[in-house]
Legacy VTK file of the C-alpha trace (Angstrom):
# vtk DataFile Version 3.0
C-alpha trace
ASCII
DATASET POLYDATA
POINTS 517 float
73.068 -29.456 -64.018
71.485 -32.886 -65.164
69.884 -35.358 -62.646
68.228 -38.346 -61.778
65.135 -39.959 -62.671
62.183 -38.030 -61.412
58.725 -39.455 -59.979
56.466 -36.285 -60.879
53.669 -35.465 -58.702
50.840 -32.936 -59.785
49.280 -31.269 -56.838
46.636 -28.267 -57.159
48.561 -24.994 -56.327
50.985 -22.639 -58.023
52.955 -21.067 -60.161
52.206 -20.169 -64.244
50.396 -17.199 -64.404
48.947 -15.419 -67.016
51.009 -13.288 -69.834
48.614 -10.400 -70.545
50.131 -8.171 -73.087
52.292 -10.322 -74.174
54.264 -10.454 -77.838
52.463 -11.577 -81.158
55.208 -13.486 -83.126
55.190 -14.277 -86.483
57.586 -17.296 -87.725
55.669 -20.142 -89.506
53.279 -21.906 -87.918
53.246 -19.610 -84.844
50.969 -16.706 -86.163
48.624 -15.064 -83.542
49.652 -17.591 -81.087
50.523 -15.592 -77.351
53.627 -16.701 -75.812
53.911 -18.599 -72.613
55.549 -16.017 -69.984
58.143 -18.435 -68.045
59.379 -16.445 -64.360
62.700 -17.089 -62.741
65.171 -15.546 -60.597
68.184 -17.721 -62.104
70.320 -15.631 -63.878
72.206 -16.478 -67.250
75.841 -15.450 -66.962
76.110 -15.671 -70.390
75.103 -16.404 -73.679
78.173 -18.284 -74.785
78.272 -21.652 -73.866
81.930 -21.419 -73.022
81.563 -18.795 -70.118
78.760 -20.671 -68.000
78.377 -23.363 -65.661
75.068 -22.095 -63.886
71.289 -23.475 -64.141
70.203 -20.170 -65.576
72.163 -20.373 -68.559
72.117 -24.007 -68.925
68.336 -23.930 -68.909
68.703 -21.163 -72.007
71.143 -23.376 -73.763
69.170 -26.308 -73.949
66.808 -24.599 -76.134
68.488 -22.416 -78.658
71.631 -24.975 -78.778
72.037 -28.583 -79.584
74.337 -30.703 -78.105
75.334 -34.220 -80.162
73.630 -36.135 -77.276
70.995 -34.840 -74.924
68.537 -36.980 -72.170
65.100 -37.730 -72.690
62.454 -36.648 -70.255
63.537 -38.886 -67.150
66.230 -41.162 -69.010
69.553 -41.809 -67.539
70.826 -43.174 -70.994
71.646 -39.826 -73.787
70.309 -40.534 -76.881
71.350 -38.738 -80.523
70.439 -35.083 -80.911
72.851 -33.193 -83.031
74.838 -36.726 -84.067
73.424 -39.594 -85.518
74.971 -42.053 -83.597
78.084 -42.007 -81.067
79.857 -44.906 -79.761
83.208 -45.719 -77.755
85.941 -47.033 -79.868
87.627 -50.425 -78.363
86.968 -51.285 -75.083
88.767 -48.630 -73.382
86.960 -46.255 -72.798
89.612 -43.673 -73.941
88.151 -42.882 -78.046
84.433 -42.060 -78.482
83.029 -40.536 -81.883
80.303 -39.286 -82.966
78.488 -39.304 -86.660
77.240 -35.514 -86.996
73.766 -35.205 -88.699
74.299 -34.036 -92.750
71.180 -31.683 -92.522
71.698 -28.934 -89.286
72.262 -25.469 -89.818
72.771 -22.728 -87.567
70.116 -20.073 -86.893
72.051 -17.922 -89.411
71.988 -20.377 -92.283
75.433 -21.694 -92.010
75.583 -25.567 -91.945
76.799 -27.247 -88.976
79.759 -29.344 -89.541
82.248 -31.635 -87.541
84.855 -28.347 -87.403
82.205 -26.667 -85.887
82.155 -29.420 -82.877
85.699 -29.445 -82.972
86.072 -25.788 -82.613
82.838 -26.020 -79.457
85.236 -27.986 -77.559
88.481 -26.612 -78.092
87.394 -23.046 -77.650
85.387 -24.362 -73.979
89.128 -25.555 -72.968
91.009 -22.915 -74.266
89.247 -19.976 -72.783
88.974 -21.661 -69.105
86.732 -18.905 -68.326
86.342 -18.240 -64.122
82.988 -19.614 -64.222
83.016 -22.252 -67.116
82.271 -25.499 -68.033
85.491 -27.075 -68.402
86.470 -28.775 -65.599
83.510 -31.326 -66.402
85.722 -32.220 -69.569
89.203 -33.383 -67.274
89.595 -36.223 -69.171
89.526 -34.702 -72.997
92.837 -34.407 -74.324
91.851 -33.157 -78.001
88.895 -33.271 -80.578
89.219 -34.691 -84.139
87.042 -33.767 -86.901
87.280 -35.181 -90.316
83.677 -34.476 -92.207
80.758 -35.192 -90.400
82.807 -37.897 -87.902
84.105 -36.500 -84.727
86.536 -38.376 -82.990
87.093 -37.382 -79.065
90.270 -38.235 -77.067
90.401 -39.163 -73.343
93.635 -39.601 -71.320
91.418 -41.896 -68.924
88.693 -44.210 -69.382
85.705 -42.341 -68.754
82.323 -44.364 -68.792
80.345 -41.460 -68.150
81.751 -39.151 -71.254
78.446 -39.631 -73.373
76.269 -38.058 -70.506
78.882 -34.773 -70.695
78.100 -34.564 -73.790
74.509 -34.521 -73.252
74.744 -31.170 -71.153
74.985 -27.512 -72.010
79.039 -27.773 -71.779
78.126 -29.936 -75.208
76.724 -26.702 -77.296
77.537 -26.842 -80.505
78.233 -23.012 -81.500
79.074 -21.396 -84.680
82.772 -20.982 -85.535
82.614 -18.120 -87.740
81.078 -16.485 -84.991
82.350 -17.504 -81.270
86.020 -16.279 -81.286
88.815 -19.210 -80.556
90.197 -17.184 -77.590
87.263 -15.488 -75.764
83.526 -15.241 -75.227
81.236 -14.380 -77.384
79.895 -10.495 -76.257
76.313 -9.305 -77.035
72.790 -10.218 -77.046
72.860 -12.493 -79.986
73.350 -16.299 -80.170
73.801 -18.681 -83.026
72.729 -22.160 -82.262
70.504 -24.968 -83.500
68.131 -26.143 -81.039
64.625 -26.123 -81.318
64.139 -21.934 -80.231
65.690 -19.156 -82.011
66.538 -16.193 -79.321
64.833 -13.233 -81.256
65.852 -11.167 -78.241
67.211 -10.959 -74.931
67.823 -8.384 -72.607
70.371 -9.193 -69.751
68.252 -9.613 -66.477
65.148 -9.157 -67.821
63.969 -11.180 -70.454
65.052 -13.393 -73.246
62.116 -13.879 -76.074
62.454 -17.386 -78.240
60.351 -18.862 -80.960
60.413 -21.922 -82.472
62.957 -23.043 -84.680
61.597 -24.263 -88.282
65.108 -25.428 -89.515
65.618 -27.543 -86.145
66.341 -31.657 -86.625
67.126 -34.218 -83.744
65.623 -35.936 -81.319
62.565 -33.568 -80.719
59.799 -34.832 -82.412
57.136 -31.948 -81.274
57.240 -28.209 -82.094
56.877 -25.965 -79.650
55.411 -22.181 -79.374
56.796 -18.707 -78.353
57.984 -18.114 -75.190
59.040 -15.348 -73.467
61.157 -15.742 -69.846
60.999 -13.099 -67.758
64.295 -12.857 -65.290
63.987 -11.360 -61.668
66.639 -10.437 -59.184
64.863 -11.863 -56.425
62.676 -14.438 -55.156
60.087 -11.459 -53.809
60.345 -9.781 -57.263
59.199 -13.013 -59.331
56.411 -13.500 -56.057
54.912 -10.259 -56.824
54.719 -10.511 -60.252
53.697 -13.961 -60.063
50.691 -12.646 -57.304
50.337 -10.052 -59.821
49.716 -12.549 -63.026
52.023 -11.298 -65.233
53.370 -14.697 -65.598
52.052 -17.860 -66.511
54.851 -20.336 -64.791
57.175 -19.764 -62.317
60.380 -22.210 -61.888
63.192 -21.486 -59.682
63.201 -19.655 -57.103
60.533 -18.850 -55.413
59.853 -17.788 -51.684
59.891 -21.035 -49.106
57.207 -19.550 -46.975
55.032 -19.215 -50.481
55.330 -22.479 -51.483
54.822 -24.100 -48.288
51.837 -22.528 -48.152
50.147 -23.188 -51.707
46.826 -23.916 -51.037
45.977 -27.280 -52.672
41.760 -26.305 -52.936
42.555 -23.595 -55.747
41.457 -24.559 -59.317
43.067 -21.654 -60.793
46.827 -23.147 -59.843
48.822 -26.125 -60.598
51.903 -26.761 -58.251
54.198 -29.651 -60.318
56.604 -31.112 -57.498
59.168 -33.681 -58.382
61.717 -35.387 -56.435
65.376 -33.549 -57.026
69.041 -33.635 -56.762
69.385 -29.841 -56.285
71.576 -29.661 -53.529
73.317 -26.639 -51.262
76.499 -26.843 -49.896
78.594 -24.235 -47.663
81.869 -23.898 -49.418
85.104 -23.202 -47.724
88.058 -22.106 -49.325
90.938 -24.144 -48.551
93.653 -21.498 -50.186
96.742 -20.967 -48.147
95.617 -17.927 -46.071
92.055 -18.351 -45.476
91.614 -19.852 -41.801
89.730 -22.786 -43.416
93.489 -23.881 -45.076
93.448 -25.420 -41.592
91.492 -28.632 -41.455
90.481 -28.270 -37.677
88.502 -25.010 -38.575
86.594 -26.344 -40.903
85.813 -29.527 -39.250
84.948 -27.882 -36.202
82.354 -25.682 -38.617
80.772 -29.329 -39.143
80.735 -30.072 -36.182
78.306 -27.327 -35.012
76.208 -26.308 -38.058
72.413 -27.649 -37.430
70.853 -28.832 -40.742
67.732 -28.906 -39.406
67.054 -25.599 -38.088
67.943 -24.234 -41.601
65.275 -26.783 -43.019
62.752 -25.768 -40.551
63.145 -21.937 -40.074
64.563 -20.980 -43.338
62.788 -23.003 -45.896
59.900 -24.119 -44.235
60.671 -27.905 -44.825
60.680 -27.444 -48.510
64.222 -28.735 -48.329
65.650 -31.659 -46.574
68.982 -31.873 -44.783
71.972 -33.424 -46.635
74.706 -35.595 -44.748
76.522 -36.225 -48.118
78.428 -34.803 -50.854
75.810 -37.084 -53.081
72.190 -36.964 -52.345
69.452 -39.045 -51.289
68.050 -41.039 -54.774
70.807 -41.118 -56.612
73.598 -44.143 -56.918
76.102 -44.949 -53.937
74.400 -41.666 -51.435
75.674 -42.679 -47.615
75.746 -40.570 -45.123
79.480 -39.517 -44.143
78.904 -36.228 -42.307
75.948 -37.688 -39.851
78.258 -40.701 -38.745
80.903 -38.034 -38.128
79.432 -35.270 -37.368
75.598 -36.627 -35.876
75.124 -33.576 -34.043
75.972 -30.165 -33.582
78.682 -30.487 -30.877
80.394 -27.275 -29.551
82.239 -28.706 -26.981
83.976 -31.319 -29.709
84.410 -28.188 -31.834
86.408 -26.385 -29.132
88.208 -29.870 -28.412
89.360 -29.393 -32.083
90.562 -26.083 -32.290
92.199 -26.309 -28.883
94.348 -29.431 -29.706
95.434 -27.626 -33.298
96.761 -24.977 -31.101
94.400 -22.299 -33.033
93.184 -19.036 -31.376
89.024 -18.224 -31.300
87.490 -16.715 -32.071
88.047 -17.903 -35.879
87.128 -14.685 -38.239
85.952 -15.571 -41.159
84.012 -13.931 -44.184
80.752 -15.564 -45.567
79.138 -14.741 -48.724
75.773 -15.527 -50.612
74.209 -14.614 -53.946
72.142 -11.454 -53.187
68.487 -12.625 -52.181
66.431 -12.901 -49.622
66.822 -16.684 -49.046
70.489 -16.734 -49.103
70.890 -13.754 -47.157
68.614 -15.645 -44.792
69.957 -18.858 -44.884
73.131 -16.960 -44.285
71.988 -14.982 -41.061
71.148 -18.207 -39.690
74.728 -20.345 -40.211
76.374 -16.940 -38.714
73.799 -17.354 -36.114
74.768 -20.992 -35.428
78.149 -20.220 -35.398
79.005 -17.111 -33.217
76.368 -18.731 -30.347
79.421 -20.894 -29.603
81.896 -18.224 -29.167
84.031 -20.214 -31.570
83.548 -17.901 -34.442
82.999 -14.142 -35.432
81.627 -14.006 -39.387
81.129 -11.110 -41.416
78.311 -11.763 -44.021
78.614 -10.699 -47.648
76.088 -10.500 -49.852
76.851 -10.209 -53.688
75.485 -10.101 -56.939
75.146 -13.326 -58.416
77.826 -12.641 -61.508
80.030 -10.796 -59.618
79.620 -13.078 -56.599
81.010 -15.834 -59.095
83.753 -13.991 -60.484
84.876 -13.625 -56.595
84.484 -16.825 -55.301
86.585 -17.736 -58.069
89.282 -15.730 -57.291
89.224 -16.913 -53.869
88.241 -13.365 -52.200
85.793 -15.016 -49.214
86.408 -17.330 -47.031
83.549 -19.184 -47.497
80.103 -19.518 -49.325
77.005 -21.174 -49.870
76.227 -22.213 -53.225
73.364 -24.297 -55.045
74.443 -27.401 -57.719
72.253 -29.049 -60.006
73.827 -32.439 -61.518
74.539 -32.190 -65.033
73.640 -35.714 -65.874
71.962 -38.577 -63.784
74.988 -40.287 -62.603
77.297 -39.091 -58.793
80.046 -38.503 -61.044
77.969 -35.153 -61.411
78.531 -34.519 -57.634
82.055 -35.553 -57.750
83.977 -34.574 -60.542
83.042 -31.015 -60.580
82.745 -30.454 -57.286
85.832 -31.632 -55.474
88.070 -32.894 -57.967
91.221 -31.249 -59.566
90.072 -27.738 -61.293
87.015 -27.954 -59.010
84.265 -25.481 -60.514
83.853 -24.331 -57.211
87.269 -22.867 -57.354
88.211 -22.955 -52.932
91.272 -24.444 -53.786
90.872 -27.983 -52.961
93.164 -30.396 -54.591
93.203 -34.186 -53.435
95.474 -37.450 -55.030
93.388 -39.668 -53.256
89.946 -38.044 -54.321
91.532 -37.561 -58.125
92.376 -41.619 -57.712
89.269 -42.595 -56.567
87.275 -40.396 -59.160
89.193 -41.814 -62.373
88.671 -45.511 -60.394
84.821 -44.467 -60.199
84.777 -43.419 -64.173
86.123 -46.674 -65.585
83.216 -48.803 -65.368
80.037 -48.706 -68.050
78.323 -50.766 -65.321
77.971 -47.800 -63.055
76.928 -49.914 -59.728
80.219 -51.084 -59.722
81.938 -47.989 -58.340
79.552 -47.626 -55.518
82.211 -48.925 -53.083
84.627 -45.915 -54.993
82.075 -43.418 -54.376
81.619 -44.093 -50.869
85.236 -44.228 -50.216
85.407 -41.015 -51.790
82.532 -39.243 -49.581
83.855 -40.547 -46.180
87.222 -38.717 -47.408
85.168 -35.401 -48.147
83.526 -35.741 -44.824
87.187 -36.116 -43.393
88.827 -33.447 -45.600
85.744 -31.118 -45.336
86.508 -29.026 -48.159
82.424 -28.482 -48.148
79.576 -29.129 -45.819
76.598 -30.265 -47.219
73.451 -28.833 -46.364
70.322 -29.859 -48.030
68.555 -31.158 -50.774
65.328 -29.898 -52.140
62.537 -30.988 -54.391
61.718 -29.016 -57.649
58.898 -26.719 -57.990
57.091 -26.184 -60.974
54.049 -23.556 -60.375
51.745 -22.490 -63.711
48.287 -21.585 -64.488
45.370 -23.698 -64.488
45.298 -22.869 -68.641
48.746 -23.759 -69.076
49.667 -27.306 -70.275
53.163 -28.979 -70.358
54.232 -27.693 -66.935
54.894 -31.305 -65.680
57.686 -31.737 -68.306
59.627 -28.836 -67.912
61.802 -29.753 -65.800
63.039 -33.160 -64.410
65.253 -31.444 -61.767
68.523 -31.099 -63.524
68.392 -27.785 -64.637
67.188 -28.735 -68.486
64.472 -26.599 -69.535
61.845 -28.519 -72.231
60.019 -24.645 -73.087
58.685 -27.106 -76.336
56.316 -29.158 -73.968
54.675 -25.823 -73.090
51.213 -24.638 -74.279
47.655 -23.606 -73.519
44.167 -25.257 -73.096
LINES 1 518
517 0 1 2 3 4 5 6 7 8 9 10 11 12 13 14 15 16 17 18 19 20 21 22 23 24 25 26 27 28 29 30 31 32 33 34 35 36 37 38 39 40 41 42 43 44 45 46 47 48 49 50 51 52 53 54 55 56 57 58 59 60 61 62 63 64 65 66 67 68 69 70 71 72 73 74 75 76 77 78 79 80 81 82 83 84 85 86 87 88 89 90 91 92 93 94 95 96 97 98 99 100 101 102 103 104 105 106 107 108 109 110 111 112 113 114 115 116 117 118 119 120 121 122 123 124 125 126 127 128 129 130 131 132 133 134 135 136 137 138 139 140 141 142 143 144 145 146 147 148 149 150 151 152 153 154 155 156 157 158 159 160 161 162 163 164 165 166 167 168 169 170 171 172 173 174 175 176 177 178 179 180 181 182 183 184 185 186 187 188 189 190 191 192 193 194 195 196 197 198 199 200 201 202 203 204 205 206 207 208 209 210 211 212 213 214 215 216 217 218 219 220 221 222 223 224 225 226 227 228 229 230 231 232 233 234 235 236 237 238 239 240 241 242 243 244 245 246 247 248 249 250 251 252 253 254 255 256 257 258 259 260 261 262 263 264 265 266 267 268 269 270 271 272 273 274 275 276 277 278 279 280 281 282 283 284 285 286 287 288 289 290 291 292 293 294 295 296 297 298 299 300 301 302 303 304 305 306 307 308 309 310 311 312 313 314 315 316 317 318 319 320 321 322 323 324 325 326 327 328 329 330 331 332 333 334 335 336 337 338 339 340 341 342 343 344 345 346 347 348 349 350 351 352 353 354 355 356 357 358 359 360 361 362 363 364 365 366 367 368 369 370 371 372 373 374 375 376 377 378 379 380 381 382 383 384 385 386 387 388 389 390 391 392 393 394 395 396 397 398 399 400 401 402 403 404 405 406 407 408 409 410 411 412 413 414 415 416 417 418 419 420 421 422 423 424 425 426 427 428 429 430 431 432 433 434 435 436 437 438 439 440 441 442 443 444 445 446 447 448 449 450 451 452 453 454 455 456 457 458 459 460 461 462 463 464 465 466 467 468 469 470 471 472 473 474 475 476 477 478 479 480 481 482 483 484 485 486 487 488 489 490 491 492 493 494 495 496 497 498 499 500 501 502 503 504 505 506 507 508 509 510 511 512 513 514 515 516
């Protein structure tokens, strides 16, 4: 969920729309003042920290909790937040601590301390929830706290530690209220970041105001906000069309976007380049057909990026050859030089010499939506026109479509990833090393070698020749096929100001740089 720097372009079109009806909210300094309505279709799997690894939550966590680092608007370098300084130990790479700030509290009052930290991180990697953060932490092996000084761990060097700590899997959360051995349950949520959640309703809204106790690196206060959460991409377009929301940010329809109309005063469209990427996932577990190699190479072989660009998404997405994208450090191309085109013959050629029978049956599932489902209807497309394949499509609900996927019940499935902090460790890491959060089952030495080789160096252009090593063997080993890339989209009323800083593309939602004319 982080990303790279960002070159924002403002361009006359849409999203933001207007919040009529909306809450009055009274904390100091925020009297009379009508929240910004903020529209998604992301959903937040949940409140606690320790049971998400999803832009919808993350984008909720960077408001009502602090982290001891977080990323300035466009900065690839954290900066203090929670801490008031942090700093490796030695030259190692292996001890980092942190100096916690003397003057946080919680929502509820309670001071935040260095046991609270302690007990953040611990709890993260204790739970191991299905769909949690903690396989962006491999290389923590345990958490000191003595005061205000936190002391962190690594059984590796690990260059790129201060930028986890930066993200939402960095929340500081209240002991005396986030049990040691499972999620937190409910609607409530104890942080200190610069929004109190004053209410929240699973799936359809969450309502925040500013935060009057809130110190770190924010300098400006925001106003109330209320996000309003939609189960579709056509159910935030209508109320979008309908103006019952004053921004819009992830996801809307393709064919809508693509056809903003740049003339209208009335909407701004706020597009910035992104490392949001897609990739079709296929799980390698011993009984899937993709545990053989030659089945899913062959699937690379024949998928066509570019009709998914062009008839699915209207060219608001580009096609991906790599497991790391275009703009960000060490991207090649591994899948085009292997794969340049789809090739059914060389797909048959493949299966034939493995000695395995087609057609291959597979399952494929999406999050329930209509771009998924359509993006899906086109790879099954694709692939049963070669008469190498027969695939059942399988749409799901995006929390239980997790919780599956994690337990390894499809064979494969298409799933979006937003770095979690400007550096292709993001893209690595998480997504194809050991305790992958994509949980198919794939498990590498060499890619585990050439990931801890990539993390050992502060100057991060020196593992470029690691991280292409590493993406040839992905493109070999096929674990994932890459699909596309896509630039962010941030649409908002012509009276609605802050829009361009939302987002930078990571995932990170700035609701404090948000206001009206």
């Amino acid at each position: 969920m982080r990303s790279v720097r960002l070159r924002i372009l403002v361009m006359c079109v849409v999203l933001l729309a207007v919040g009529a009806g909306a809450w009055q909210l009274l904390p100091s300094g925020t009297e009379g003042r009508t929240p910004v309505v903020v529209g998604t279709s992301d959903v937040v799997t949940s409140l606690d920290p320790a049971g998400a690894y999803d832009a919808g939550s993350w984008a909720l966590y960077s408001n009502i909790y602090q982290s001891l680092l977080t990323f300035e608007p466009g900065g690839v370098t954290p900066v203090p937040d929670a801490a008031r300084s942090c700093r490796f130990i030695g030259m190692q790479l292996q001890t980092y601590q942190c100096e916690l700030r003397d003057d946080l509290t919680f929502t509820n009052g309670r001071k935040v301390t260095g046991e609270d930290v302690r007990h953040s991180f611990e709890r993260m990697l204790g739970i191991k929830a299905d769909v949690g953060p903690q396989p962006l932490f491999a290389t923590l092996r345990s958490v000191v706290a003595e005061g205000q000084t936190v002391t962190f761990h690594l059984g590796a060097r690990d260059a790129t530690f201060p930028q986890k700590l930066a993200t939402g899997a960095g929340s500081i959360v209240d002991r005396t209220q986030y049990p040691r051995d499972a999620l937190r349950e409910g609607g409530k949520a104890d942080g200190s970041g610069p929004y109190v959640l004053k209410e929240y309703e699973p799936g359809v809204r969450a309502r925040l105001v500013p935060n009057p106790a809130y110190k770190g690196a924010l300098k400006k206060k925001g106003g109330p906000v209320t996000v309003r959460y939609y189960k579709t991409s056509e159910e935030l377009a209508v109320a979008w069309e309908a103006g019952r929301l004053d921004l819009t940010h992830r996801q809307m329809p393709p064919d809508l976007v693509a056809g903003l109309d740049g003339a209208d005063d009335d909407i701004r469209v706020n597009e910035a380049d992104s490392a949001e990427t897609r990739n079709l996932v296929l799980n390698v577990r011993p009984g899937s057909p993709m545990a053989k190699k030659p089945v899913r190479q062959a699937i690379a072989k024949v998928v066509d990026r570019s009709q998914i660009v062009t008839s699915v998404y209207h060219a608001t997405v580009q096609p991906l050859y790599s497991l790391i994208p275009q703009g960000t450090l060490a991207h090649s191309n591994p899948f085009f030089d292997r794969y340049p085109e789809p090739d059914t013959e060389g797909a048959r050629k493949l299966l034939d010499a493995a000695g395995i029978d087609t057609p291959v049956r597979f399952t494929l599932a999406h999050k329930a939506d209509t771009g998924p489902a359509a993006e899906a209807a086109e790879l099954r497309r694709q692939l049963e026109a070669t008469k190498l394949f027969e695939v059942e499509v399988l749409p799901d609900d995006w929390t239980v479509f997790q919780k599956k996927y994690a337990r390894g019940e499809y064979d494969a499935y298409t799933v979006g990833w937003l770095p979690d902090f400007p550096d292709p460790d993001s893209f690595s890491q998480p997504l194809v090393g050991r305790n992958t959060t994509l949980r198919n089952g794939y498990a590498s030495k060499a890619v585990d070698r050439l990931i801890a080789s990539t993390q050992q160096y502060s100057d991060r252009a020196r593992a470029t020749e690691d991280f292409r090593t590493l993406q040839r063997r992905i493109a070999e080993d096929v674990p994932l096929v890459p699909l596309w890339q896509k630039k962010d989209y941030v649409i908002s009323r012509a009276d609605v100001t802050g829009a361009q800083y939302l987002s930078d593309g990571t995932g990170m939602w700035r609701l404090w740089e948000l206001g009206r004319l």
